[in-house]
C-alpha positions in Angstrom: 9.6 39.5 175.3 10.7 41.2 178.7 8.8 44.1 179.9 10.5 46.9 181.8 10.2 50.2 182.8 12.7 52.2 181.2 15.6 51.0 179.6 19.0 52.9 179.6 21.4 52.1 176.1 25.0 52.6 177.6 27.0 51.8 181.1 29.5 54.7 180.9 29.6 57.8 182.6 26.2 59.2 181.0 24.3 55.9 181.3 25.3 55.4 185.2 24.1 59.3 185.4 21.0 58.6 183.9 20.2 55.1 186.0 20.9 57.3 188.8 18.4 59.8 188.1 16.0 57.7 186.8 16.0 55.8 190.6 15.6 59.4 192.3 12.2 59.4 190.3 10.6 56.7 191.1 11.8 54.5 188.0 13.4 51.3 187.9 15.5 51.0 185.0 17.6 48.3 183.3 21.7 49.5 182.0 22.2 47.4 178.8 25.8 47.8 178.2 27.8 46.6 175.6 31.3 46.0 176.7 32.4 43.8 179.6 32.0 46.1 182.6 30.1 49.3 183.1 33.0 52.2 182.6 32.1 53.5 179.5 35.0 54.1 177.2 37.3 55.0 179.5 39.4 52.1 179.9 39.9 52.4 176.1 41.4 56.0 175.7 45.2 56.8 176.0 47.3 55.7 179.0 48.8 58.9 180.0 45.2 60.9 180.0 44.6 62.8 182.8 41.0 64.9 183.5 41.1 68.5 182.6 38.6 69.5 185.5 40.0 68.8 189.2 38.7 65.9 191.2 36.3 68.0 193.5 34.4 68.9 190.0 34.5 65.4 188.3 32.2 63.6 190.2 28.2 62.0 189.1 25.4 63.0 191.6 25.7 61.1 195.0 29.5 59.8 195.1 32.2 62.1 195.3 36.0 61.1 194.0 37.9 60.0 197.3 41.6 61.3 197.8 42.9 64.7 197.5 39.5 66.8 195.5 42.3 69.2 193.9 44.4 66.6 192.3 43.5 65.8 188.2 42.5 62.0 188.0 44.2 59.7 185.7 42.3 57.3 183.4 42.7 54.8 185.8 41.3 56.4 188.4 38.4 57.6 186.2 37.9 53.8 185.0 37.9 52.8 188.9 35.4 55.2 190.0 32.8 54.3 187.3 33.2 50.9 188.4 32.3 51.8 192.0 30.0 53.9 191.5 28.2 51.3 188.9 28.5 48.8 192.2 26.5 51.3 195.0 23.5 52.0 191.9 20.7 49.8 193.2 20.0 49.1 189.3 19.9 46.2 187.0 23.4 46.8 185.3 23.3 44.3 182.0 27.0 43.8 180.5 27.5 42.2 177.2 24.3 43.8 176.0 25.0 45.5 172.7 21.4 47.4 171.3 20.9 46.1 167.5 18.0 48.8 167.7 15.1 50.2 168.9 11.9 50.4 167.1 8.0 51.6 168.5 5.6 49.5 168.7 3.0 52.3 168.9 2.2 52.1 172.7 6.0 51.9 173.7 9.4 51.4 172.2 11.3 47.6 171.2 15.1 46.8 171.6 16.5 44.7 170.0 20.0 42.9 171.3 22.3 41.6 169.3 22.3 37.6 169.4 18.8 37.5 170.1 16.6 38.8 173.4 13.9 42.1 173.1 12.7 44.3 176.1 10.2 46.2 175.6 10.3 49.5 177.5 8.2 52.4 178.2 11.3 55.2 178.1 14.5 54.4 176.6 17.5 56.8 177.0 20.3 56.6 174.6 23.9 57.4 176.8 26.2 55.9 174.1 28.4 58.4 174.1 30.6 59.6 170.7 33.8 57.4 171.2 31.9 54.4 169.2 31.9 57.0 166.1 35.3 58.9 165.8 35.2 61.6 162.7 37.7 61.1 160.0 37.3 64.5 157.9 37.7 63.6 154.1 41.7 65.2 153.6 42.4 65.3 150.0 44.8 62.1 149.2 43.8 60.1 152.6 42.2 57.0 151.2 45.3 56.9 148.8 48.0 57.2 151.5 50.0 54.3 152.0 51.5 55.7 155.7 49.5 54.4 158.7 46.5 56.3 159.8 44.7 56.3 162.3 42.2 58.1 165.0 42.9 59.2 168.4 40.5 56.9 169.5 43.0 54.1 168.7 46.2 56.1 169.9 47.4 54.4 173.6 50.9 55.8 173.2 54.3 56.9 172.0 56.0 54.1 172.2 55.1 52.6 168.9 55.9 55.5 167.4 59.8 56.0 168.3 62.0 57.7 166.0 58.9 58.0 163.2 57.7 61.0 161.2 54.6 62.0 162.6 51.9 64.2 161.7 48.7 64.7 164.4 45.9 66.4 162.7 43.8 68.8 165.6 43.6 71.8 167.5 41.7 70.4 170.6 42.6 69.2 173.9 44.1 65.4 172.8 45.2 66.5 169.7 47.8 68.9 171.5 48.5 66.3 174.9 48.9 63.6 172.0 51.1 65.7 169.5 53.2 66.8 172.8 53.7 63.2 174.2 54.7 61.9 170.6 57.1 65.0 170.6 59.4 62.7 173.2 60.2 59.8 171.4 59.4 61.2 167.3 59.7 63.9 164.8 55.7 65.3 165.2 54.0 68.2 164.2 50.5 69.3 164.8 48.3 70.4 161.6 45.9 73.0 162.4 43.9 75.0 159.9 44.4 77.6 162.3 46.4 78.6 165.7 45.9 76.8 168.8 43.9 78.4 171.1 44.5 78.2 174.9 42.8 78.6 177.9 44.7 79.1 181.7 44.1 76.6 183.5 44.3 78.6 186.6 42.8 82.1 187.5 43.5 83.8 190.4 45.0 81.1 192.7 41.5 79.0 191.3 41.4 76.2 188.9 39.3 77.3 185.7 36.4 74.7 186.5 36.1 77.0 190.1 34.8 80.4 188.2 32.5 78.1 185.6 30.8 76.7 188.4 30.8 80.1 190.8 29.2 82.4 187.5 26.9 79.3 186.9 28.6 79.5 183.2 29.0 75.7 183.6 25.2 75.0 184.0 23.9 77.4 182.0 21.4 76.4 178.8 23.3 77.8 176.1 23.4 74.9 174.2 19.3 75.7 172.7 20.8 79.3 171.7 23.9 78.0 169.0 23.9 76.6 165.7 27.1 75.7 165.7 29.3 75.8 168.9 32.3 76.8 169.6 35.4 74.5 169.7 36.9 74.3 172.8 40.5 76.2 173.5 43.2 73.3 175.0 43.4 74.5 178.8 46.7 74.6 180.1 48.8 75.3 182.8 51.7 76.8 180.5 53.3 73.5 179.6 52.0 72.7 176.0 52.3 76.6 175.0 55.6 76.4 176.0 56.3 72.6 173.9 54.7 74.2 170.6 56.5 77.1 171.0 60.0 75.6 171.3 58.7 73.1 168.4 58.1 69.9 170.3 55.8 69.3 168.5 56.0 72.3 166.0 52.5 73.3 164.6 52.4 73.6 160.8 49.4 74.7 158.5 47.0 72.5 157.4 48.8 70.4 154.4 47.7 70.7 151.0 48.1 66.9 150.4 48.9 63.4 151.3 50.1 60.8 148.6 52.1 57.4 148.4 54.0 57.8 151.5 54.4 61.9 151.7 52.6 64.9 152.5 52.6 68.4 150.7 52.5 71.3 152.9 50.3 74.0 152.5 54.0 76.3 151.1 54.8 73.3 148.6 57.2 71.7 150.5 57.1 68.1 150.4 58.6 65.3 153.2 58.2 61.7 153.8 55.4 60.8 156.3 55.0 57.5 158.2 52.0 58.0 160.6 48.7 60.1 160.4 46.7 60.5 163.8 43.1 62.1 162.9 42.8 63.8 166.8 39.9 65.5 164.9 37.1 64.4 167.4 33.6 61.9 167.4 29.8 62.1 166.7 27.2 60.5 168.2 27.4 56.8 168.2 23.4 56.3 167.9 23.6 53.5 164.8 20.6 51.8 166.7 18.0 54.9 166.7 18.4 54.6 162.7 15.6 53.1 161.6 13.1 54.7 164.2 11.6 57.5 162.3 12.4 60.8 163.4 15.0 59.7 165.3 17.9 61.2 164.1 18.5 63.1 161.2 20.3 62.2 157.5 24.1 62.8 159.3 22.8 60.7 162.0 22.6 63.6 164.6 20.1 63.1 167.1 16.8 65.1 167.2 16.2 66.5 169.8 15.3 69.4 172.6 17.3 69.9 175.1 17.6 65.8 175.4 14.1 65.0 175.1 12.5 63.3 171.3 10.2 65.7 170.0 9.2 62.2 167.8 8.9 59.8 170.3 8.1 60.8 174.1 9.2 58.2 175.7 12.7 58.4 174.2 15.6 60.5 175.3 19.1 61.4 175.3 22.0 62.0 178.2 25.2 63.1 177.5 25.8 64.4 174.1 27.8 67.4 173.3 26.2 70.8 174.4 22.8 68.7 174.9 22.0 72.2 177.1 25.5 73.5 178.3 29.3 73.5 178.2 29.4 70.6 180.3 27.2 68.2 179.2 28.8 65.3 178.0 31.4 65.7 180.9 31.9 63.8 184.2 31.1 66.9 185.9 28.3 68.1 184.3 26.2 65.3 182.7 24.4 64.5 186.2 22.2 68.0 185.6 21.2 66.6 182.2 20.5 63.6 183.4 18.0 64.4 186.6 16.0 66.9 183.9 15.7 63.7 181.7 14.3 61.7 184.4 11.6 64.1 185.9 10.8 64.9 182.3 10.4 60.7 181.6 8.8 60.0 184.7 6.0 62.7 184.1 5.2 61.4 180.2 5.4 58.0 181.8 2.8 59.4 184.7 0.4 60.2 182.0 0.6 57.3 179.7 
């Protein structure tokens, strides 16, 4: 068995955050990641996605975006700056490393690779993301469907979709830059259970991600304070509120149905259907923690305070959905989460 410091479950953008941080405290940890290179998912979502947040506010702690810092960074660019900044980490970056799980072994915590191999570590931090675990929401007729369905996750884009009927289920942010794309080459509407909600993307002569970060709304810990937060509204700079509202795509109610090859909308009305996209979003992707008690709970959610195990000390979590704000599972904001997560780790590890 290797022994190591503190391992880090994850080479994407919350995994090299949390490497990074842990370094700055005196830790030497080891990135197991599972894929081939250390960008996360990125190279695996859609080809035309483009960052919501301007360059100047989408970089990780210690290595800005080069290029113009008001310009929104394609995919590619995203994928290529992981890659760098994975390159300048003085860290032990392990690819081809998928975690099978991790388990304590009283004085520390075990994990387990696939395919054979064990480390054990005195802090893990789980930075796996959500895109390993996309929700598909239990429509009634889905399994029963014989249309093609699938999950944004697996959507690259339109092309294989020409001159289809197409249905996009979703009120977010790729549900509605999906649904609009689609609207170019197919007959595609958006379901929503209810309207779409936008956001400007520009105030003032600022881009919106300017005023977060000037109020401090950005940073702040509002994620302790809600039980259940608030979906996001699709920012835009007037071009998707202008393609629902001259029906490209059109946004219909939720349906009632699906069945065979059709779907019944929620007025009775009933039309032929040949592809379902579920742009209905992802959970934590944390199958590993599952059988270390106390972990996570029965829905597979991760326990936790403000990123830190109240179970297990020496385990922690970057990057999850409003782990303590708006921003942090987000290229711009999951740095902050990270460097708390380090001090925290590096003072249980101090007293151990």
């Amino acid at each position: 068995m290797e022994h190591v410091e503190a391992v880090v479950i994850g080479g994407g953008q919350s995994g090299l955050a949390a490497a990074h941080a842990l370094v700055g405290a005196g830790l030497k940890p080891v990135v197991l990641e599972a894929s081939d290179r250390a960008a996360g998912s990125w190279p695996r979502y859609y080809d035309s996605l483009t960052l919501f947040s301007p360059a100047r506010f989408s970089a990780l702690p210690g290595m800005p975006f080069g290029g113009n810092p008001d310009r929104y960074p394609h995919r590619d660019e995203v994928v290529a700056y992981l890659t760098a900044y994975a390159a300048r980490l003085d860290v032990d970056i392990r690819t081809g490393r998928r975690v099978a799980a991790v388990r304590s072994d009283g004085a520390g915590l075990t994990v387990d690779l696939e395919g054979g191999g064990r480390l054990r570590a005195r802090a893990v931090v789980a930075a796996t993301g959500s895109f390993g675990s996309p929700h598909r929401p239990d429509l009634p007729g889905l399994e029963a469907f014989a249309g093609q369905v699938l999950h944004a996750a697996d959507y690259r884009g339109p092309a294989p979709f020409a001159g289809r009927r197409v249905v996009v289920v979703g009120a977010g942010n790729s549900a509605v830059q999906i649904a609009a794309e689609l609207a170019r080459e197919s007959r595609t509407s958006l379901a929503t259970r209810a309207p779409v909600k936008f956001a400007r993307q520009h105030l003032v002569g600022k881009d919106l991600h300017f005023w977060l970060t000037r109020t401090g709304l950005d940073a702040a810990p509002l994620g302790r304070l809600l039980k259940t937060p608030p979906a996001p509204p699709v920012l835009d700079d007037g071009r998707y509120r202008a393609a629902l509202t001259v029906g490209a795509p059109d946004r219909l109610p939720m349906f009632s149905r699906l069945a065979d090859g059709r779907v019944t909308w929620a007025d009775g009305a009933t039309e032929r259907l040949d592809v379902l996209i579920l742009a209905t979003g992802y959970r934590p992707h944390l199958p590993y923690l599952a059988g270390l008690d106390g972990a996570l709970d029965r829905a597979g959610h991760p326990h936790h305070r403000g990123g830190a195990s109240p179970a297990h000390p020496g385990l922690a979590f970057v990057g999850l959905e409003w782990q303590r704000s708006l921003s942090s599972n987000t290229l711009r904001g999951v740095g902050r989460d990270a460097a708390r997560t380090a001090r925290r780790l590096a003072a249980h590890l101090a007293r151990s």
